[in-house]
C-alpha positions in Angstrom: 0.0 0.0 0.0 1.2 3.6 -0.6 0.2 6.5 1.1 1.0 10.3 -0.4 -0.1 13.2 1.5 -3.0 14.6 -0.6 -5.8 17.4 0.0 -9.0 15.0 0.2 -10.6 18.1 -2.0 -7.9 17.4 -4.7 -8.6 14.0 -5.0 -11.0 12.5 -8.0 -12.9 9.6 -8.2 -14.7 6.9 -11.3 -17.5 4.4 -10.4 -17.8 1.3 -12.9 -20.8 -0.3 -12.6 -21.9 -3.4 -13.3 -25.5 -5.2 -13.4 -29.4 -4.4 -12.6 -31.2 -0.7 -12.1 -30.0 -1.4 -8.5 -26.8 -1.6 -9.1 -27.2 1.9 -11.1 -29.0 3.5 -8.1 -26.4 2.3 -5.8 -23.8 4.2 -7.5 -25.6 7.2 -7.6 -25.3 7.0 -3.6 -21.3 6.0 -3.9 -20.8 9.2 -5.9 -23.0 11.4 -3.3 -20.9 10.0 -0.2 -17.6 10.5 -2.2 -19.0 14.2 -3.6 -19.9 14.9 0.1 -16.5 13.6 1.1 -14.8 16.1 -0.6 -13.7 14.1 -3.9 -14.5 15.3 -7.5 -15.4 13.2 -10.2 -12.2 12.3 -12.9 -12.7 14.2 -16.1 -13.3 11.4 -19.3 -10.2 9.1 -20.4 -8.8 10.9 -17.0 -6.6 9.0 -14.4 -8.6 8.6 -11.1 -7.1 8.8 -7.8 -9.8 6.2 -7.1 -11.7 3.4 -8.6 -14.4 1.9 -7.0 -16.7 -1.3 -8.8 -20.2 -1.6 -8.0 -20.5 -5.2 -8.8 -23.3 -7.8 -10.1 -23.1 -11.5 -9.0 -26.1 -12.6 -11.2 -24.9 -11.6 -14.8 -23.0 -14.2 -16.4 -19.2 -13.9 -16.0 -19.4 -11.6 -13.3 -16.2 -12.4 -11.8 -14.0 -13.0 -14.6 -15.5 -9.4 -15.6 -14.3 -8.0 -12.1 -11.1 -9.6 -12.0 -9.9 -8.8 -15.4 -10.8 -5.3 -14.6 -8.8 -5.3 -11.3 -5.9 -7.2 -13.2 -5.8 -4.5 -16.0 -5.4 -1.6 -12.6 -2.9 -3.7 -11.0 -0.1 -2.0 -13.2 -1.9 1.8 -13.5 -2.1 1.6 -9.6 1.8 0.8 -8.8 2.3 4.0 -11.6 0.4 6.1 -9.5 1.2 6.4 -6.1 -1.6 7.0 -3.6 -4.4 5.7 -6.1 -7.1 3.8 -4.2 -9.3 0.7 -5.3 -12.5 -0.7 -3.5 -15.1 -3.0 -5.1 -18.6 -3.3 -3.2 -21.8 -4.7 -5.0 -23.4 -8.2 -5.0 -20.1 -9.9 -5.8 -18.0 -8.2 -2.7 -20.8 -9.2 -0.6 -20.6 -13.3 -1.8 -16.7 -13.2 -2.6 -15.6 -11.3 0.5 -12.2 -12.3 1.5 -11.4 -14.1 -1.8 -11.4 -10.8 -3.3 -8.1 -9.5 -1.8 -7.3 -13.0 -2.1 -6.9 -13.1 -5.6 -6.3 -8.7 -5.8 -4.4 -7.8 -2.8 -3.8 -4.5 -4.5 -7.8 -3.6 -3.8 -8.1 -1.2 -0.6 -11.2 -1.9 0.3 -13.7 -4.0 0.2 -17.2 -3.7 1.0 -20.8 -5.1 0.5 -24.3 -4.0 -0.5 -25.5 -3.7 3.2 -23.1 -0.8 4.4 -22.7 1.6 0.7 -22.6 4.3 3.4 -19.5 3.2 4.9 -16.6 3.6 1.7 -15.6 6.8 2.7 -14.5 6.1 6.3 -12.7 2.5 5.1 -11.2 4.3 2.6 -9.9 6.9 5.0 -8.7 4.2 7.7 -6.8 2.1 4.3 -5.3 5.2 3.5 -3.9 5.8 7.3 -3.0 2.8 8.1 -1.7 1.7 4.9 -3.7 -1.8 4.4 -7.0 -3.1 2.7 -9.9 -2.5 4.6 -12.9 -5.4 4.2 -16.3 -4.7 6.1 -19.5 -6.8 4.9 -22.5 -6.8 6.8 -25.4 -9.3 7.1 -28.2 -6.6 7.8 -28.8 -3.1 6.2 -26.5 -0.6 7.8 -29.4 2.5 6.6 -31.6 2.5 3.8 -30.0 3.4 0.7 -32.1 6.6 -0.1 -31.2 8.2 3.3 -27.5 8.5 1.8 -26.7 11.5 -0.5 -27.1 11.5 -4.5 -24.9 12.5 -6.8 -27.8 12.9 -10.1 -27.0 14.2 -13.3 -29.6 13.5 -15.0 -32.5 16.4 -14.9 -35.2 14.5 -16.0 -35.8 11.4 -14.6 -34.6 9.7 -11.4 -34.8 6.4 -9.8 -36.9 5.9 -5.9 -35.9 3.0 -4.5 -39.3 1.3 -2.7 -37.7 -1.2 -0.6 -34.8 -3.8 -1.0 -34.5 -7.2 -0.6 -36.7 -10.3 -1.5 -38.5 -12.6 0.3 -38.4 -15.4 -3.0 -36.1 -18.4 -2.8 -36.0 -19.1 -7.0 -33.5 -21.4 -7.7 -31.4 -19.6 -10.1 -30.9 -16.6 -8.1 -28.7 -15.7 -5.3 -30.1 -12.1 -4.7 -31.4 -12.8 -1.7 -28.8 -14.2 0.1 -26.4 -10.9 -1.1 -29.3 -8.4 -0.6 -31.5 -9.9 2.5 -35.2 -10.2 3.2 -37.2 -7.5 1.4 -37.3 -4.5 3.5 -39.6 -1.7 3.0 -39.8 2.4 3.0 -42.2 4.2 4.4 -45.0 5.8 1.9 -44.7 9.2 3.0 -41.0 8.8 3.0 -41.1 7.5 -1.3 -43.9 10.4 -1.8 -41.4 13.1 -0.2 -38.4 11.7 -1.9 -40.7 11.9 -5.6 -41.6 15.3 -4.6 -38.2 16.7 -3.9 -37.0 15.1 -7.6 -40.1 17.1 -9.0 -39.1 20.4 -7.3 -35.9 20.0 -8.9 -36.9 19.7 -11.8 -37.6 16.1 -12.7 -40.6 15.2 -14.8 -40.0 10.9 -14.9 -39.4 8.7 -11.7 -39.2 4.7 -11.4 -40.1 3.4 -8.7 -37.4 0.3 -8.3 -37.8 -2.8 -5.9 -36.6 -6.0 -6.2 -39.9 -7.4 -6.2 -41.7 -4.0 -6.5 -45.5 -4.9 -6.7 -45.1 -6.9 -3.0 -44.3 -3.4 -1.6 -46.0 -3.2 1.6 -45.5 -6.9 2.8 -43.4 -5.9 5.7 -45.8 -3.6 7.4 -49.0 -5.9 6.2 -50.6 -3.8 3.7 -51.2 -5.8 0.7 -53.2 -2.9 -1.3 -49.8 -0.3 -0.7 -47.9 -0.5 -4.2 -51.6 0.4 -6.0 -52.0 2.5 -3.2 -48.4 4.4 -3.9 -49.2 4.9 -7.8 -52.3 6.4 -7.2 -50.7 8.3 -4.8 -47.7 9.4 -7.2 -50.6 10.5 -9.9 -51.6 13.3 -7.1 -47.7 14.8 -7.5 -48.3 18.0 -9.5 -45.5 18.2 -12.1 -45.0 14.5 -12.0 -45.7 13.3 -16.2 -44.6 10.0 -15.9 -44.2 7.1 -13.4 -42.4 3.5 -14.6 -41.4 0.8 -11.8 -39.5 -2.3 -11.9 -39.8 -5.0 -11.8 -42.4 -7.2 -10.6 -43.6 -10.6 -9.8 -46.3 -12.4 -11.7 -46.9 -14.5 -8.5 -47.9 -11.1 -6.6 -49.2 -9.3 -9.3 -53.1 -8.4 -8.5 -56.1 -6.9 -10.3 -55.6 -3.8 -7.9 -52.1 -2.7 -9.3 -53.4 -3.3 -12.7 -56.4 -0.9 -11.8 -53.8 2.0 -10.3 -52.0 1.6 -13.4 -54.9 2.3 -16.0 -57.0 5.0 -13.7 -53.7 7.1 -12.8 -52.8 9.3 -16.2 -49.2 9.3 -15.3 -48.6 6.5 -14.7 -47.1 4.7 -18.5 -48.3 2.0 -20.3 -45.6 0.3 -20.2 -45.0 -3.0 -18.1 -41.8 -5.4 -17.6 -42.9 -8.8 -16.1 -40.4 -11.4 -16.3 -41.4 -14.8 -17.7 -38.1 -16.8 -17.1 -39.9 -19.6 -18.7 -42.7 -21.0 -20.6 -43.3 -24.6 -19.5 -44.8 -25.3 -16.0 -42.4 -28.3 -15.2 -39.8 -25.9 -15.5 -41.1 -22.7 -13.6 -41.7 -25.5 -10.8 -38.2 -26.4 -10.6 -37.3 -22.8 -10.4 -39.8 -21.6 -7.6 -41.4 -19.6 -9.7 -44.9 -19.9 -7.9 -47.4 -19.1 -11.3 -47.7 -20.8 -14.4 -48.1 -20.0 -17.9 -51.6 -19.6 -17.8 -51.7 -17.0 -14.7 -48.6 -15.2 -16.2 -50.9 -14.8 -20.1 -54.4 -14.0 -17.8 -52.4 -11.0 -16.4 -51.0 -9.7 -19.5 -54.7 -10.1 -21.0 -56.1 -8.2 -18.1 -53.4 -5.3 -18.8 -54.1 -5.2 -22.4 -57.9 -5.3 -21.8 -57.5 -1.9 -19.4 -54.9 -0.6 -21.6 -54.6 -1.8 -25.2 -51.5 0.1 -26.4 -49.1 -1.0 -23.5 -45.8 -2.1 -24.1 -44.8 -5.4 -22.2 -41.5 -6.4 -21.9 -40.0 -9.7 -19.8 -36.7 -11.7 -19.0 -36.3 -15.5 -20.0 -34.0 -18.1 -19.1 -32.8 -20.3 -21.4 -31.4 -23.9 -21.1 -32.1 -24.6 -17.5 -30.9 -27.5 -15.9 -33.5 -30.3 -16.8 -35.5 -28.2 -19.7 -36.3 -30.7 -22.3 -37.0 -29.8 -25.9 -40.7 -30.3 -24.9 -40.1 -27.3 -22.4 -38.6 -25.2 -24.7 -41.4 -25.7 -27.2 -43.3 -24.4 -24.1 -41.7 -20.7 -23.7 -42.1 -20.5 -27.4 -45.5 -21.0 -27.3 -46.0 -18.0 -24.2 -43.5 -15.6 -25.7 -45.8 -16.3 -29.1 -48.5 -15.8 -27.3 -47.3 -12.7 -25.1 -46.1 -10.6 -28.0 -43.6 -8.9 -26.0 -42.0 -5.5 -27.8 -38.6 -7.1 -26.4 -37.4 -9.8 -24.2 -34.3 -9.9 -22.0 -32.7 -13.8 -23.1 -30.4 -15.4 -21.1 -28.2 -18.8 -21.6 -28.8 -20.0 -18.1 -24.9 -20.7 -16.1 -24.3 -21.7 -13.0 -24.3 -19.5 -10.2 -22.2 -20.7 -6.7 -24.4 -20.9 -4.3 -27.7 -21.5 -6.0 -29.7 -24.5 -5.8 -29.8 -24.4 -9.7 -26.4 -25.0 -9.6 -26.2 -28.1 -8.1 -29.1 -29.9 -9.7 -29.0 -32.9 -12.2 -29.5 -32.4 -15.8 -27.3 -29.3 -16.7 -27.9 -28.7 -20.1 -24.8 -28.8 -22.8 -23.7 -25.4 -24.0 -24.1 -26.3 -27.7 -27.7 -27.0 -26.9 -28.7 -24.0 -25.1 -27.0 -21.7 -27.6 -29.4 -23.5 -30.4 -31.7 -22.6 -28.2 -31.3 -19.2 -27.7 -30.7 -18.6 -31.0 -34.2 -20.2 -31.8 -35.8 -17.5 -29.3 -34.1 -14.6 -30.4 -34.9 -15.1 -33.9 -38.8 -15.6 -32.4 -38.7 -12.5 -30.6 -37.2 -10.4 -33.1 -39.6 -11.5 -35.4 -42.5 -10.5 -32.8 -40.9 -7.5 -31.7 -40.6 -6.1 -35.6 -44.2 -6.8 -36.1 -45.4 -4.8 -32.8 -43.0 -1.8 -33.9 -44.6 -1.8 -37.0 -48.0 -0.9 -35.9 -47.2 2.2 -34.5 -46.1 3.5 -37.8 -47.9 6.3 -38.6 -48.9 7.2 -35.1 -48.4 9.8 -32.8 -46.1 10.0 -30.3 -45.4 12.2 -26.9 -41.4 11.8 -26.7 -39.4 12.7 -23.4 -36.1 14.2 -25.2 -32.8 12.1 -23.3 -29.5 13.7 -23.5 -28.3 9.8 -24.9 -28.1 9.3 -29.0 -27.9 6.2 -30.8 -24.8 5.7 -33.0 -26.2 6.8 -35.9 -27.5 10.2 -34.4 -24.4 12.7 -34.9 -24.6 11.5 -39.1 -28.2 11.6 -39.2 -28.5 14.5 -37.1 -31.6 12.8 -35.7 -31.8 13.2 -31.6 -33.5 10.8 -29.2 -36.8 10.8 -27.1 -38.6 7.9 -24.8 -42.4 7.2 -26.0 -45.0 6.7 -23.1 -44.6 2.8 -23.6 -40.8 3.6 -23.5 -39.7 2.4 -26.4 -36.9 4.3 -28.1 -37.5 6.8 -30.9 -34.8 8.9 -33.3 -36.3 11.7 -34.4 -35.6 14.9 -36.9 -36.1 18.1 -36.3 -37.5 20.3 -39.3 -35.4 23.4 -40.6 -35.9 26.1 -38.7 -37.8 24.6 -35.7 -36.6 25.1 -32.3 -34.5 22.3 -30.9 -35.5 21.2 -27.8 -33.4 20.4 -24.6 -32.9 17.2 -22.6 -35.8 16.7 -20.7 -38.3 18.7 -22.8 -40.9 17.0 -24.7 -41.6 16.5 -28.4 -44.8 15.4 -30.1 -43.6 13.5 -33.5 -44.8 10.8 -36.2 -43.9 7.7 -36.5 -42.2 7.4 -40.4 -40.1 3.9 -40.0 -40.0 0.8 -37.8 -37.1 -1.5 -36.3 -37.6 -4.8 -34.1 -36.1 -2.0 -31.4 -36.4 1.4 -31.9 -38.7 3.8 -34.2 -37.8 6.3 -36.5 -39.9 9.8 -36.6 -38.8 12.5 -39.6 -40.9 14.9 -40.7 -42.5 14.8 -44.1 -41.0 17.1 -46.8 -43.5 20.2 -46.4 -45.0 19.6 -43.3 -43.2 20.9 -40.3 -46.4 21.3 -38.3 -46.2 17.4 -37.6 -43.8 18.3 -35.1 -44.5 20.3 -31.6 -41.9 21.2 -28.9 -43.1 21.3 -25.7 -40.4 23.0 -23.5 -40.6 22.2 -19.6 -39.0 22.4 -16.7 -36.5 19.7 -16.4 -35.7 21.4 -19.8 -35.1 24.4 -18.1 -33.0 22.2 -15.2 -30.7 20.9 -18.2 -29.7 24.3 -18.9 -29.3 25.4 -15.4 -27.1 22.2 -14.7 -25.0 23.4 -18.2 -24.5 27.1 -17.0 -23.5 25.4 -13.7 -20.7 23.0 -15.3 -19.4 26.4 -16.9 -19.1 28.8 -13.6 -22.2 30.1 -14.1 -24.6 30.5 -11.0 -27.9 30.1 -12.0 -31.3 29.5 -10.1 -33.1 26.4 -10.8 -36.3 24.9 -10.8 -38.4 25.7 -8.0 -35.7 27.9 -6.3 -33.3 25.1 -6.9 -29.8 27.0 -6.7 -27.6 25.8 -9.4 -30.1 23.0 -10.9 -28.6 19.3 -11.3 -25.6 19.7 -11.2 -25.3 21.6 -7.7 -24.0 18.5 -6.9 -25.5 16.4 -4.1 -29.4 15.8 -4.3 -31.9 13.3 -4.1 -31.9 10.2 -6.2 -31.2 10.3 -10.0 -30.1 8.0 -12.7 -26.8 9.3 -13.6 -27.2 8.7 -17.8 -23.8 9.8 -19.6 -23.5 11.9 -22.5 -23.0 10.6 -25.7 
């Protein structure tokens, strides 16, 4: 370990993440304690002073990804003396030890249950010159009590709870994140209402299993209780969560979400598999026919919602038979996208110990087979919405085709993804303002909106105020004070707020 005398102010930090939308949030709140700490995030294709990995243990090749990363610092860190590495996440909280087994060069070490406490080990590895390893069993304090660094002025994440109370087979979130554990209402409602006042216009309510909201104080109506609460937030224009369970998924939540305006037509309810032998063997507790009933009953009460899922491919014991199966659902389900994956072992899991793991070459055929299935399905839902008219919330993200086009980028209610033109002479709008377009061209995954030749009219700008909190946060980055939304000095980038998604620039 090396130790150089350093202002703490001088010091700049990079957080790498890896993994879900909780993963994402999490590192919003390691970039708010180190911006409270006195660190400054390191300019782009900068050298930190420190790294720190927010990790997954779920995605495939998690660790290899980790460790080849820490590998690749190993060299950069003995070039720059005084430079600092920690790794928290999922995989510090399984790994532990084994981490500075195999990276004794990593300073500290710590898990999903204590985010709160990086800068004081990093602070006691840099005085006493060793690696500093604390994982706790328990939540330490609830994630959205810490501070935020957001840079985003449109859209932010409110965590609900954490933890689940599921034992499925193939996961091992629960043993890293613990039993669900649940916020307060008024605590979520205050938490949406300060991203408002700042400026924000979009908010997603994340849980691990979101829709069971409520189980720990024993309110089993409080998730349909909390949307129709969210569509009373003046200023609020849309509200997404993620993700849910089928098994908890009720009638009442599907009523919040068609009665409450704000509240998008869009829904992500993972599948994980089609045949009921299967979903047994997983502990999923539905089947196919209870997961189909529910997407009929949202399609009933809203018939242009988008409805996206996550399937499992290839796990141990699924027969061709099965397989035919999810085919048949995702057929069925008309999904606009589906997140596949080739199911691999995961330490720890039940799955990965049970008879009848499936031979790579046959899961890949597999996966191939659904892929081409859902591409097809999801090119045939995109295409329907040709010629329609579409609300966009502008991003401040471009595809890779944007800069040559000269097209920019918006989110339609269902959330699907749409590059857009702007005529001659119309006003361009602003991250987080909102343009009303036309559908001209489909793709399986995103939609194409240019105005016809001679009719600019087809599209309207609608500037608002996390537009208006974009260019606050820009005149901000240059020096410039500014006043933001709802008295908000300095807008989004003031530095250390309430919880946002941080989205980079392209």
């Amino acid at each position: 370990m090396t130790s150089v005398p350093q202002r703490l102010d001088d010091r700049t930090y990079q957080v790498r993440t890896f993994g879900c939308q909780m993963n994402v949030h999490d590192s919003e709140r390691i970039s708010g304690l180190l911006e409270d700490a006195g660190y400054a995030q390191a300019p782009e294709r900068a050298e930190p002073d420190l790294v720190v990995f927010n990790t997954c243990a779920v995605r495939e090749n998690a660790d290899n990804k980790l460790y080849g990363n820490l590998g690749n610092l190993r060299a950069v860190k003995e070039s720059h003396p005084g430079m600092q590495i920690a790794v928290g996440g999922c995989l510090a909280q399984k790994d532990q030890k084994t981490i500075l087994e195999k990276a004794p060069w990593v300073d500290v070490v710590f898990g999903t249950h204590n985010i709160g406490s990086l800068p004081v080990l990093l602070e006691r590895s840099r005085h006493n010159q060793q690696a500093e390893l604390e994982i706790l069993e328990s939540l330490e304090t609830f994630p959205s009590t810490l501070p935020t660094k957001r840079e985003s002025a449109s859209s932010g994440w409110v965590s609900i709870s954490v933890g689940c109370n599921n034992t499925c087979t193939f996961c091992i979130v629960p043993a890293l994140r613990g039993k669900e554990k649940d916020r307060r209402p008024g605590d979520i409602l205050a938490e949406v209402q300060a991203l408002v006042d700042a400026g924000a216009v979009e908010v997603t309510l994340l849980g691990q299993n979101v829709n069971t909201y409520g189980v720990e104080f024993g309110d089993q109506g409080a998730f349909a209780k909390l949307l129709r609460a969210c569509g009373e937030i003046e200023g609020l224009e849309r509200v997404r969560f993620t993700s849910p369970h089928p098994a908890s998924f009720t009638d009442d939540v599907i009523d919040a979400m068609a009665e409450t305006p704000n509240v998008m037509p869009q829904l992500h309810m993972p599948l994980q598999s089609g045949s009921d032998r299967v979903l047994k063997d997983m502990r999923r507790s539905y089947r196919s026919k209870r997961f189909l009933r529910i997407l009929d009953t949202v399609r009933e009460r809203m018939p242009h919602a988008a409805i996206t899922t996550d399937i499992i491919v290839g796990f141990p014991g699924e027969t061709e038979e099965d397989f035919q199966e999810t085919l048949r659902v995702v057929e069925a389900s008309r999904f606009s996208s589906a997140y596949t994956f080739q199911y691999s072992i995961r330490p720890g899991t039940p799955a990965g110990e049970m008879e009848g793991q499936i031979p790579k070459a046959i899961v890949q055929e597999r996966f191939e087979r659904l892929t081409a299935l859902q591409d097809r399905i999801s090119a045939e839902e995109s295409a329907k919405l040709v010629g329609t008219r579409q609300e966009l919330l502008v991003t401040d993200q471009s595809g890779s085709k944007d800069a040559a086009t000269g097209r920019l980028a918006g989110r339609a209610p269902d959330h699907r993804l749409v590059h857009f033109s702007v005529p001659a002479g119309a006003e361009v709008p602003r991250p987080g303002d909102f343009v009303t377009v036309t559908v001209s061209e489909s793709h399986p995954y995103f939609l194409i909106a240019d105005p016809a030749p001679g009719e600019p009219e087809g599209y309207v700008l609608r500037r608002s105020r996390a537009g208006e909190a974009w260019d606050l946060a820009q005149a901000a980055s240059c020096g410039v004070p500014a006043t933001g939304a709802a008295g908000v000095t300095g807008g989004v980038s003031a530095g250390v707020s309430l919880g946002m998604p941080s989205l980079r620039t392209a």
